[in-house]
TIMI-2910 file (N, C-alpha, C, CB; in pm, 1 decimal, decimal comma, always signed):
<rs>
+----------+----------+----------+----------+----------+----------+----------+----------+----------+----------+----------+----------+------+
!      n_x !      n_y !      n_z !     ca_x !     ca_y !     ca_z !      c_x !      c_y !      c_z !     cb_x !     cb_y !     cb_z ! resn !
+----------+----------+----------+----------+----------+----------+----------+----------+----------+----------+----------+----------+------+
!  -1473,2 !  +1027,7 !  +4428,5 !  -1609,2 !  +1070,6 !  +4417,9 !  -1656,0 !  +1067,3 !  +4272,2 !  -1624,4 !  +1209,5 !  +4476,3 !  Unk !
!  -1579,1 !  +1093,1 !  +4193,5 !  -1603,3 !  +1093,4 !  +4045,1 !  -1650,8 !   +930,8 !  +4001,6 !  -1450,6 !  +1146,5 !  +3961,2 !  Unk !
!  -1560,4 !   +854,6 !  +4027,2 !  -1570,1 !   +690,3 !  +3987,9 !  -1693,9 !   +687,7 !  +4054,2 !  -1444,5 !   +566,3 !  +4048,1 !  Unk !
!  -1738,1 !   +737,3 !  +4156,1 !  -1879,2 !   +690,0 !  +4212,3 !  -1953,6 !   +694,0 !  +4095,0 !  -1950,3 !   +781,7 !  +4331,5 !  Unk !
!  -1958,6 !   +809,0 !  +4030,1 !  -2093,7 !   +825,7 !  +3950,3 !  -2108,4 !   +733,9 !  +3813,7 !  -2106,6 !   +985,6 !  +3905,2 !  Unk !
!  -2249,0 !   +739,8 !  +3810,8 !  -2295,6 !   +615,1 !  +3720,2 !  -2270,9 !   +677,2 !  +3578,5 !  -2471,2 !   +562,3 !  +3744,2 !  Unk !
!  -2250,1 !   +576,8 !  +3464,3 !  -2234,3 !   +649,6 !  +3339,6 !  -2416,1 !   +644,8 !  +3264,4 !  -2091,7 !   +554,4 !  +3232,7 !  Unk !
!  -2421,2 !   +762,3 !  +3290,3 !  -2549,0 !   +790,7 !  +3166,7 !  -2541,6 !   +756,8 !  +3063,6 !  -2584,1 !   +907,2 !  +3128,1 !  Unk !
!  -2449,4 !   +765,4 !  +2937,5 !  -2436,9 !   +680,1 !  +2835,5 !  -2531,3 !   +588,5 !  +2808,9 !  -2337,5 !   +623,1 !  +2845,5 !  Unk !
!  -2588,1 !   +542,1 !  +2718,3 !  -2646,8 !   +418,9 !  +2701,8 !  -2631,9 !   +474,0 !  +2507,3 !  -2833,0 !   +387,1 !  +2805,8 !  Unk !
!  -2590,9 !   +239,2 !  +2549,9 !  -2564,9 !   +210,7 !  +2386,4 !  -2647,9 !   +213,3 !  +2238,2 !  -2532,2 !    +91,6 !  +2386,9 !  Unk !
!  -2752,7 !   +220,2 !  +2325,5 !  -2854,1 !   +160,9 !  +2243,5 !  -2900,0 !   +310,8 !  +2136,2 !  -2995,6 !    +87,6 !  +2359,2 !  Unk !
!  -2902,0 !   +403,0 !  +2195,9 !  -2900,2 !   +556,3 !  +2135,0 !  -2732,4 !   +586,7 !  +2055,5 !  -2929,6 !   +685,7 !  +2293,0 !  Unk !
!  -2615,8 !   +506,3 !  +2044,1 !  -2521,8 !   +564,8 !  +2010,6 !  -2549,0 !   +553,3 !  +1802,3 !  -2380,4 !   +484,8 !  +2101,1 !  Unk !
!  -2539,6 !   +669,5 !  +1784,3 !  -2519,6 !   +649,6 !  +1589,5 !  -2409,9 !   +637,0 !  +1521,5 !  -2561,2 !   +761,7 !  +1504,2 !  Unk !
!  -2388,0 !   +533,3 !  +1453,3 !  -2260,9 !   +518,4 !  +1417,9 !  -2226,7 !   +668,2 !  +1296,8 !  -2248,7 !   +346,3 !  +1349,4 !  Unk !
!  -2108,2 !   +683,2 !  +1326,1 !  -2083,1 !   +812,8 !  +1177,6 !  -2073,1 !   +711,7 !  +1067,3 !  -1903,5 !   +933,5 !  +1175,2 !  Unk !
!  -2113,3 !   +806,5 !   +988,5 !  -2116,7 !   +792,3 !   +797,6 !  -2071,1 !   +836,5 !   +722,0 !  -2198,7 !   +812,4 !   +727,2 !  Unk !
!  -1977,6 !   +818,2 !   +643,2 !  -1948,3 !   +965,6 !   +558,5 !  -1986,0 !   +983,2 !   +415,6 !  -1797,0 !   +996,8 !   +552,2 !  Unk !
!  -2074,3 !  +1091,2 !   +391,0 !  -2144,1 !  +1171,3 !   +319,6 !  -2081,6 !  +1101,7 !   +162,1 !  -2115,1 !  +1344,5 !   +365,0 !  Unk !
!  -2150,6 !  +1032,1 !    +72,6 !  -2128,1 !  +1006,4 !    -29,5 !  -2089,3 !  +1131,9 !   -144,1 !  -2228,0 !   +932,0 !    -47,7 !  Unk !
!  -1963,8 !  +1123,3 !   -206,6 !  -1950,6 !  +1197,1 !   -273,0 !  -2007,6 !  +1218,8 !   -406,7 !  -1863,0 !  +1195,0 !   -264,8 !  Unk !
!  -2037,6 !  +1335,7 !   -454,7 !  -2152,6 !  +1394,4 !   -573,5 !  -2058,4 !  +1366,1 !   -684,3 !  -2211,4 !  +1582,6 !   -567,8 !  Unk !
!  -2125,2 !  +1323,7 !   -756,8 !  -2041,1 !  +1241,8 !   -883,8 !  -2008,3 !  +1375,2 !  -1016,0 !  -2172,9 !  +1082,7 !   -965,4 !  Unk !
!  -2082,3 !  +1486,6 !   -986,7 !  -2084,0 !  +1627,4 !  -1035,9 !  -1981,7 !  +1695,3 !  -1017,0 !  -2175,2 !  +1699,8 !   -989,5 !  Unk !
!  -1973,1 !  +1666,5 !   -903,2 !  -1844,2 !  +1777,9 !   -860,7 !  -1727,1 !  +1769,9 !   -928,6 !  -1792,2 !  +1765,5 !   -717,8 !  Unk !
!  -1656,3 !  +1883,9 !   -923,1 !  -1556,7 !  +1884,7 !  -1017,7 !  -1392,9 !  +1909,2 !   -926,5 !  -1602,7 !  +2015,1 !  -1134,3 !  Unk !
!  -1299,4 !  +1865,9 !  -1011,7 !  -1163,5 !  +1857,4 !   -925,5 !  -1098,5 !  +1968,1 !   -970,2 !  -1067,9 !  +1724,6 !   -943,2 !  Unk !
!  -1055,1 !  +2063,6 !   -871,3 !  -1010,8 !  +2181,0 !   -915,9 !   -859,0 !  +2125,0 !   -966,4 !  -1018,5 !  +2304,4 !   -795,4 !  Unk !
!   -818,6 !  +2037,1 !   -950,0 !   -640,7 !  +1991,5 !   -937,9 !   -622,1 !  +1956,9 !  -1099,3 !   -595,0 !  +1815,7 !   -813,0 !  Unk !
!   -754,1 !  +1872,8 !  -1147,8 !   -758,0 !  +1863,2 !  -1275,7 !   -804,5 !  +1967,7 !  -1395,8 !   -819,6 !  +1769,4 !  -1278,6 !  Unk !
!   -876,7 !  +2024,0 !  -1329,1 !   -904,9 !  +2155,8 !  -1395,9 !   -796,2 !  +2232,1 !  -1455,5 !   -963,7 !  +2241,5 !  -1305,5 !  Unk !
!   -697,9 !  +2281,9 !  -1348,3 !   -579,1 !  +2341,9 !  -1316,1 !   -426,5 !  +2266,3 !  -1434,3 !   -567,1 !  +2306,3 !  -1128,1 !  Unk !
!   -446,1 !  +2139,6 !  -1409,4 !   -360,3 !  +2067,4 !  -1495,4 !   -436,6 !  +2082,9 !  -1671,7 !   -352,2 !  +1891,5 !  -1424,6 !  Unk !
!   -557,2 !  +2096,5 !  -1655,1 !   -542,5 !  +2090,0 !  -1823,1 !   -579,8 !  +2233,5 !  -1862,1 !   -655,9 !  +1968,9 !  -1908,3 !  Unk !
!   -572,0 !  +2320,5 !  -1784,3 !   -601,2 !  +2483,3 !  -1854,0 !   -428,7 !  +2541,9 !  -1831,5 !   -756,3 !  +2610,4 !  -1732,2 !  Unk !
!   -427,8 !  +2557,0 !  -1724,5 !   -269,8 !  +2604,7 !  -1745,6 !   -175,1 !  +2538,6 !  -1858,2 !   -191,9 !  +2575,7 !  -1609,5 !  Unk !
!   -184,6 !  +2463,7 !  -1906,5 !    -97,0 !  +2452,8 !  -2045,0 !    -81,5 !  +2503,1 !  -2134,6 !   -101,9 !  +2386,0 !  -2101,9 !  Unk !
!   -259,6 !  +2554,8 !  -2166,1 !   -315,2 !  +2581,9 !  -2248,1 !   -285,5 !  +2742,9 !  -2279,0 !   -435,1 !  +2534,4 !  -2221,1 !  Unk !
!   -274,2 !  +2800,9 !  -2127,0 !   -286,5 !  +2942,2 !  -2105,2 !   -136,7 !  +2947,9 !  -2143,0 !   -342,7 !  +3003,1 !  -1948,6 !  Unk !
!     -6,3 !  +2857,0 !  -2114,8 !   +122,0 !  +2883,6 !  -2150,2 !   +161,7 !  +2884,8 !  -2280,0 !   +193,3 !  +2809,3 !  -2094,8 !  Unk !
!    +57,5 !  +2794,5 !  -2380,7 !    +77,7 !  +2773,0 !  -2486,4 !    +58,2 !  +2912,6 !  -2594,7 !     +0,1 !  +2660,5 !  -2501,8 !  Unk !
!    -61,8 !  +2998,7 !  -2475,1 !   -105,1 !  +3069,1 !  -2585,9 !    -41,1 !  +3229,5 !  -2561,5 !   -277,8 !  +3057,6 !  -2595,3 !  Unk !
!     +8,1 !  +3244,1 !  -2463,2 !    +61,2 !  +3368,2 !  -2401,7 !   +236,7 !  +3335,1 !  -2375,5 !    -34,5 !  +3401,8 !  -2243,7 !  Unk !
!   +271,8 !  +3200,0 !  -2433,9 !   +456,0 !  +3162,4 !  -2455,9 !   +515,1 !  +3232,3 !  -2306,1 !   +552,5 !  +3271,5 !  -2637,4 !  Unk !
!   +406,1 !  +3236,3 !  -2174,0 !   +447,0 !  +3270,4 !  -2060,6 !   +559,9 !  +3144,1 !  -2022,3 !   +318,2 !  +3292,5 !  -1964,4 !  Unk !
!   +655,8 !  +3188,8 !  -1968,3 !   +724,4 !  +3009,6 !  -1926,7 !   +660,6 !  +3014,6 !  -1795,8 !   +935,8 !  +2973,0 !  -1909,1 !  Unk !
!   +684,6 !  +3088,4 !  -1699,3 !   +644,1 !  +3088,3 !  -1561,3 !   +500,0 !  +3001,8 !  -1563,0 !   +629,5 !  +3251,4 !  -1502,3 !  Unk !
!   +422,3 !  +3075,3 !  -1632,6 !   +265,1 !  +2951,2 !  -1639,8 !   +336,7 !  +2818,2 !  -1701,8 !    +97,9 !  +3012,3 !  -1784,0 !  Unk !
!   +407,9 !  +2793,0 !  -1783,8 !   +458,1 !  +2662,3 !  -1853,5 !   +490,3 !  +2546,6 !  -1693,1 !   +638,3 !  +2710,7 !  -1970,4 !  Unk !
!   +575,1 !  +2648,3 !  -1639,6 !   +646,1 !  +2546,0 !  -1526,2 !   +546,4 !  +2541,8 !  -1432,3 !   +793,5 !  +2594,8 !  -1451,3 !  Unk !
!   +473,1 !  +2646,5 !  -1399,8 !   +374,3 !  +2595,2 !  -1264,5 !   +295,0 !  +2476,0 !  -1367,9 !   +236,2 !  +2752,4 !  -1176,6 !  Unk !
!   +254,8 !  +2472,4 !  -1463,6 !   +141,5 !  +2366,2 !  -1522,2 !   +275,0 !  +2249,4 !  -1535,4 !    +36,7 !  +2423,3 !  -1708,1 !  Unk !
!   +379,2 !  +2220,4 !  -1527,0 !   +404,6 !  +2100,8 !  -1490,7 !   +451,3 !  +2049,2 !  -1331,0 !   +494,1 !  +2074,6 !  -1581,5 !  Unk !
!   +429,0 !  +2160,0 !  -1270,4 !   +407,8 !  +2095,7 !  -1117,2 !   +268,8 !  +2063,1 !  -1089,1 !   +452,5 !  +2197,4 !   -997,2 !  Unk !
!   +156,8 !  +2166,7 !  -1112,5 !    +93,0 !  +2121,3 !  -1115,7 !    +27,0 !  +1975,7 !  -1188,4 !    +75,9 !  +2200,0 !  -1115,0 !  Unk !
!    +66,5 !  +1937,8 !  -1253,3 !    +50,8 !  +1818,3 !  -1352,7 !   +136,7 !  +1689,5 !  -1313,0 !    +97,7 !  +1866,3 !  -1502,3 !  Unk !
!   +234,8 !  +1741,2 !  -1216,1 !   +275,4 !  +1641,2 !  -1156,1 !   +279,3 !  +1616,3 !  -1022,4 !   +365,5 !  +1628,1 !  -1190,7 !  Unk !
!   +192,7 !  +1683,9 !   -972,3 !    +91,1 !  +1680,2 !   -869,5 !     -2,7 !  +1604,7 !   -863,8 !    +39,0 !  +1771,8 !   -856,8 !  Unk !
!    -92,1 !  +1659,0 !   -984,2 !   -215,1 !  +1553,8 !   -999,6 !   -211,9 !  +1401,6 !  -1021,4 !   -286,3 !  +1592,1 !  -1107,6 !  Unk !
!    -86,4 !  +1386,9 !  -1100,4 !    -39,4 !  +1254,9 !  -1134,7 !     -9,2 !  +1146,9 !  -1026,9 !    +75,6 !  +1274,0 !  -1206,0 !  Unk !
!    +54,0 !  +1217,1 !   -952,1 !   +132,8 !  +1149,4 !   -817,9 !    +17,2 !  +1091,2 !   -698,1 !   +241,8 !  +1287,9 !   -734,2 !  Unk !
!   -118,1 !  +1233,9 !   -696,5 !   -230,5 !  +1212,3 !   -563,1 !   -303,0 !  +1141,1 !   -640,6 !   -320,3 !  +1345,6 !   -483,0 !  Unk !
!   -307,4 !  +1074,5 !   -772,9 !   -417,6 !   +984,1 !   -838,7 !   -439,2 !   +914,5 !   -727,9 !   -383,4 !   +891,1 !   -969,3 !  Unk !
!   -625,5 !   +875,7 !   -758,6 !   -641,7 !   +755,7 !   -638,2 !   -690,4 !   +646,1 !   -768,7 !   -792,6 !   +793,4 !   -475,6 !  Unk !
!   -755,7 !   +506,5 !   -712,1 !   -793,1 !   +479,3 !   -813,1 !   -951,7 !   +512,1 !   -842,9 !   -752,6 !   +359,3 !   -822,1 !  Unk !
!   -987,7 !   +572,7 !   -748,8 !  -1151,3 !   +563,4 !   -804,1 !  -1105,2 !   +678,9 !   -934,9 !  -1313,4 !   +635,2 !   -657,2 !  Unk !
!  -1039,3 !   +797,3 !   -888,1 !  -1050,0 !   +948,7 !  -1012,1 !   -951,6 !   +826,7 !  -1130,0 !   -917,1 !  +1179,3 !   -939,5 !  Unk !
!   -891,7 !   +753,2 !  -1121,5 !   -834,8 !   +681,3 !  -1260,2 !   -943,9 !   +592,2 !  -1315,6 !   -694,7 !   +582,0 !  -1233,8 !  Unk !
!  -1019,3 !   +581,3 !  -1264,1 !  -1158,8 !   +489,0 !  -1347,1 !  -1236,4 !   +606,5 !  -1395,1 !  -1278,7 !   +374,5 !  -1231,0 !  Unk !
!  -1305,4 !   +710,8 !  -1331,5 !  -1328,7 !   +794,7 !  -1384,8 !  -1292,7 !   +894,0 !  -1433,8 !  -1368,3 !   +806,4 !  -1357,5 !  Unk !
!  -1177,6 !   +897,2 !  -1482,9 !  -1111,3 !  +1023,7 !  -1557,7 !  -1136,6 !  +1007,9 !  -1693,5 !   -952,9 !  +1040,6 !  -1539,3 !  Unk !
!  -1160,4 !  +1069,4 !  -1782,7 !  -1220,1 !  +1103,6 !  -1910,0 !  -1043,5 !  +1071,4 !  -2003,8 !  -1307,0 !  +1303,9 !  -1907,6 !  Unk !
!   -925,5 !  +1107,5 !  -1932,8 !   -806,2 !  +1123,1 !  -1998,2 !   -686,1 !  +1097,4 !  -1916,4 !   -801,0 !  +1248,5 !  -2050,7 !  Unk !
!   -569,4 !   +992,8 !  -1891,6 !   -520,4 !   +963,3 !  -1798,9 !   -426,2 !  +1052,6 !  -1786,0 !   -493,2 !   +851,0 !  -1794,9 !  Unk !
!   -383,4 !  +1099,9 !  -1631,8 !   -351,2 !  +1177,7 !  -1558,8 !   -179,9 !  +1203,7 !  -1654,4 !   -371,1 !  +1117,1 !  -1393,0 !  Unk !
!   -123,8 !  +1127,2 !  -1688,3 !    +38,3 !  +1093,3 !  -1780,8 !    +14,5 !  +1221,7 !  -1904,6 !    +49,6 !   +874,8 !  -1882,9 !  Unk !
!   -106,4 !  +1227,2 !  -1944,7 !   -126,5 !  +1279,8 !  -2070,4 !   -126,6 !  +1433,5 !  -2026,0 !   -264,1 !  +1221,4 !  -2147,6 !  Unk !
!   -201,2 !  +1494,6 !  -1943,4 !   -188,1 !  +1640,8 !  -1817,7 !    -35,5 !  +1690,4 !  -1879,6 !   -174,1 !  +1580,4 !  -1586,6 !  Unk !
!    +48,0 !  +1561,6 !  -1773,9 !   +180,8 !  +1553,7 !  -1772,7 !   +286,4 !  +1602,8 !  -1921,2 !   +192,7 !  +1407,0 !  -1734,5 !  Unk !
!   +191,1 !  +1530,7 !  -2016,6 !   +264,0 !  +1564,3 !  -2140,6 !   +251,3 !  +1714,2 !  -2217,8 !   +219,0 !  +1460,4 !  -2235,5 !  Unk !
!   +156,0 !  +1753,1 !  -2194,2 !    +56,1 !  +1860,8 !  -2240,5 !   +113,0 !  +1959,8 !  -2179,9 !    -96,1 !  +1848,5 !  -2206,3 !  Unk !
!   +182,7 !  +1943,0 !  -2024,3 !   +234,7 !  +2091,9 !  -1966,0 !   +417,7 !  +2047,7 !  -2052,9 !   +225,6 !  +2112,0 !  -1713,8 !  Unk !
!   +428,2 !  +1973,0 !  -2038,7 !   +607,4 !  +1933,0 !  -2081,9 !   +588,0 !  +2023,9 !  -2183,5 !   +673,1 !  +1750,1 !  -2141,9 !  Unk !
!   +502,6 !  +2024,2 !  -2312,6 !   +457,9 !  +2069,4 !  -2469,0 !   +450,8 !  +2201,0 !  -2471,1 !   +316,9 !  +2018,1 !  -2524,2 !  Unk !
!   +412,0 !  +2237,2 !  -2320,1 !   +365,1 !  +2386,2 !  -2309,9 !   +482,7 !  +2472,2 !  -2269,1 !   +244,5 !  +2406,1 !  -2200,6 !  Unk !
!   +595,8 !  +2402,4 !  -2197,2 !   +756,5 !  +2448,0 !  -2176,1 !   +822,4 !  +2444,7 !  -2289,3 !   +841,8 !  +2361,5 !  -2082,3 !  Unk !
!   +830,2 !  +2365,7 !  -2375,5 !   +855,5 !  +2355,6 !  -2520,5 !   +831,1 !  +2462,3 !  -2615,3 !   +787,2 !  +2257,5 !  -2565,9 !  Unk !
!   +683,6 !  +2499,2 !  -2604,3 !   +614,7 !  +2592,8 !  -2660,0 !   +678,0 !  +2734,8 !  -2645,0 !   +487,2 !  +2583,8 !  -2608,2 !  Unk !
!   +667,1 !  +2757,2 !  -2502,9 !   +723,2 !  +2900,7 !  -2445,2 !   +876,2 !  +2889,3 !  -2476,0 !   +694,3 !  +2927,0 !  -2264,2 !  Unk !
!   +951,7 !  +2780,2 !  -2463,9 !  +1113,6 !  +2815,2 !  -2492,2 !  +1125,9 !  +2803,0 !  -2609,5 !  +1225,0 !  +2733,2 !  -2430,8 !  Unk !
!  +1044,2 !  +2813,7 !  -2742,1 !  +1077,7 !  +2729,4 !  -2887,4 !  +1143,5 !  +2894,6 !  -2970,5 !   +880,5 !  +2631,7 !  -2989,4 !  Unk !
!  +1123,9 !  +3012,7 !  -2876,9 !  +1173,6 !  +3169,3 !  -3000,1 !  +1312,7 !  +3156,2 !  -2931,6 !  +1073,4 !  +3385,0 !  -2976,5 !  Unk !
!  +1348,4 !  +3103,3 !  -2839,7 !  +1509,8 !  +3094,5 !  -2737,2 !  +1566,1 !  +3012,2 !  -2862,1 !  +1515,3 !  +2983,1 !  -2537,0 !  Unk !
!  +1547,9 !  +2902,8 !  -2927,1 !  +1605,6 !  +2830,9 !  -3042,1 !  +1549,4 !  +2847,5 !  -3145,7 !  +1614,1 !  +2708,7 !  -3033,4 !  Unk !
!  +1479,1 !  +2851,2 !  -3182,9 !  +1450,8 !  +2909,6 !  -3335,8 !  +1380,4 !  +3041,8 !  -3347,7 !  +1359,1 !  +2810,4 !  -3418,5 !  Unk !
!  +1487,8 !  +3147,4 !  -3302,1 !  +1406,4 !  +3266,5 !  -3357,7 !  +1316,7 !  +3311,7 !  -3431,7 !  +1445,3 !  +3315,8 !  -3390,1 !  Unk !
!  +1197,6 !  +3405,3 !  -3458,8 !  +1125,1 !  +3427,3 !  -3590,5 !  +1213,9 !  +3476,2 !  -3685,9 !  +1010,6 !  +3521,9 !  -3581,7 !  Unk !
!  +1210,4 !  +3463,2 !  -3837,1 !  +1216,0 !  +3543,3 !  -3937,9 !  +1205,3 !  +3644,9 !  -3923,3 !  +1158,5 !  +3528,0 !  -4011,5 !  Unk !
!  +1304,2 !  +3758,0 !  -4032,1 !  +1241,9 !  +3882,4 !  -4020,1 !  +1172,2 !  +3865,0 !  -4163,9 !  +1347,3 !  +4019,4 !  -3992,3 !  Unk !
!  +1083,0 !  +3945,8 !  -4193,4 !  +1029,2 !  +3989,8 !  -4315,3 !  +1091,4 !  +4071,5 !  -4406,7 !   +930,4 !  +4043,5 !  -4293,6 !  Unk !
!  +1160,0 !  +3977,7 !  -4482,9 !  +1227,3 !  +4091,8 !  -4600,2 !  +1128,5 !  +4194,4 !  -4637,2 !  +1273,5 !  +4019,0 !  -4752,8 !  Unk !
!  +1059,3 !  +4173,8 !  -4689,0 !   +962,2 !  +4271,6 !  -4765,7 !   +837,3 !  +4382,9 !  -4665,6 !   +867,8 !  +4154,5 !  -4871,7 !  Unk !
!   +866,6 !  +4351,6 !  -4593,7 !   +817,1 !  +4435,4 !  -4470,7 !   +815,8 !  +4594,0 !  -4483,8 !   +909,8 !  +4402,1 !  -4348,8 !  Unk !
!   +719,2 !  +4640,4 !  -4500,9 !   +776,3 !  +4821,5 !  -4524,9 !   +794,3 !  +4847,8 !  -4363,8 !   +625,2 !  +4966,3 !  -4615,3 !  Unk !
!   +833,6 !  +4992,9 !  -4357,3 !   +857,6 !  +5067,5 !  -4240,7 !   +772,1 !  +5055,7 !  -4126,3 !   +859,7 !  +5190,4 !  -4272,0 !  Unk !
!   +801,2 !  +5042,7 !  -4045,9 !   +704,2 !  +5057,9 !  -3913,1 !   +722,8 !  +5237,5 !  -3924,7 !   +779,0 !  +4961,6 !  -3728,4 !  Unk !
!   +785,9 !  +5318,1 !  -3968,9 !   +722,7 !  +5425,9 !  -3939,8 !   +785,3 !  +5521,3 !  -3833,6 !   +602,4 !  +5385,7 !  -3906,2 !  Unk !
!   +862,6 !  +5431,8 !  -3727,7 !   +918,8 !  +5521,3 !  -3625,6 !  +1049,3 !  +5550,2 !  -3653,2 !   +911,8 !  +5469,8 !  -3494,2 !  Unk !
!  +1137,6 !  +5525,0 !  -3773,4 !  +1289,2 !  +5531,4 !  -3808,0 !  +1282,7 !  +5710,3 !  -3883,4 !  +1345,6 !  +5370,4 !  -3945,3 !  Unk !
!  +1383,1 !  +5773,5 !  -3920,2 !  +1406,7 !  +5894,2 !  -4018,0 !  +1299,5 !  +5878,8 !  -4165,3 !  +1590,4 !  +5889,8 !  -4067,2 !  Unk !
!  +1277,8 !  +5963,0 !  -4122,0 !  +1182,8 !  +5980,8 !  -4294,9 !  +1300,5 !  +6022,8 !  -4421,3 !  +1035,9 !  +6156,7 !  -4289,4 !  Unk !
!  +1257,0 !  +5915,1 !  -4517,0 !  +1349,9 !  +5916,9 !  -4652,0 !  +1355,2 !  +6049,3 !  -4716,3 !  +1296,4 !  +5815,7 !  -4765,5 !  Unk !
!  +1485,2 !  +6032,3 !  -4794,1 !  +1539,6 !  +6177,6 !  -4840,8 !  +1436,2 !  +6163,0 !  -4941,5 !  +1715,7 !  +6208,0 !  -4895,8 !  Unk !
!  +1477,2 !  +6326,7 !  -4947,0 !  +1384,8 !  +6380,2 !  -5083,4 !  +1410,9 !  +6455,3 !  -5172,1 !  +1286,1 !  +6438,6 !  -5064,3 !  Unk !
!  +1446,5 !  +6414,2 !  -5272,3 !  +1548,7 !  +6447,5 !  -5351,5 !  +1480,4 !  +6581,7 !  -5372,2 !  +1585,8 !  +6350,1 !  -5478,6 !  Unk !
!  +1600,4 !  +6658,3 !  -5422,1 !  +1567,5 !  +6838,8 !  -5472,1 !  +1515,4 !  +6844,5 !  -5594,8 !  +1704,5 !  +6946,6 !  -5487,9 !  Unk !
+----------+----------+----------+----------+----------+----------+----------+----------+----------+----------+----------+----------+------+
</rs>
């Protein structure tokens, strides 16, 4: 009984899909992410931010397409180098400790100096 019935359909009304041109404005959060987190490891010697900004960075590197490599302002390798710099950064007091300051007076919280009689 079903096969009986006629198909309503008609071709002539069908619209083909389109897909929505992308806004040349918009911004890529993936790249965003790759060039601030380095920055944030560099300046707070966090390692934990150091290592997520080179996954992230080698993330971005890997999903390149080629349209974002024609328009990228800075190629995706360089991200890559910038978080490596930023692990560097955060592990660089693990091998070269700071100096102390010879000449440094007291911080103040040790015994207060004798006084002579």
């Amino acid at each position: 009984m079903a096969a009986a019935r006629k198909d309503m359909r008609r071709n002539d009304l069908i619209v083909p899909y389109m897909a929505p041109k992308e806004d040349k404005d918009s911004s890529d959060i993936q790249s965003t992410m790759a060039s601030t987190l380095p920055m944030a490891a560099i300046f707070t010697r966090n390692k934990m931010i150091g290592w997520t900004s080179v996954i992230v960075a080698l993330q971005q590197w890997l999903s390149e397409t080629s349209t974002q490599k024609a328009n990228a302002s800075s190629p995706a390798y360089l991200s890559v180098g910038m978080a490596l710099l930023s692990v560097a950064v955060s592990y660089l007091p693990l091998f070269m400790p700071p100096q102390a300051n010879v000449n440094a007076v007291g911080t103040g919280t040790g015994a207060p100096a004798a006084v002579p009689a």
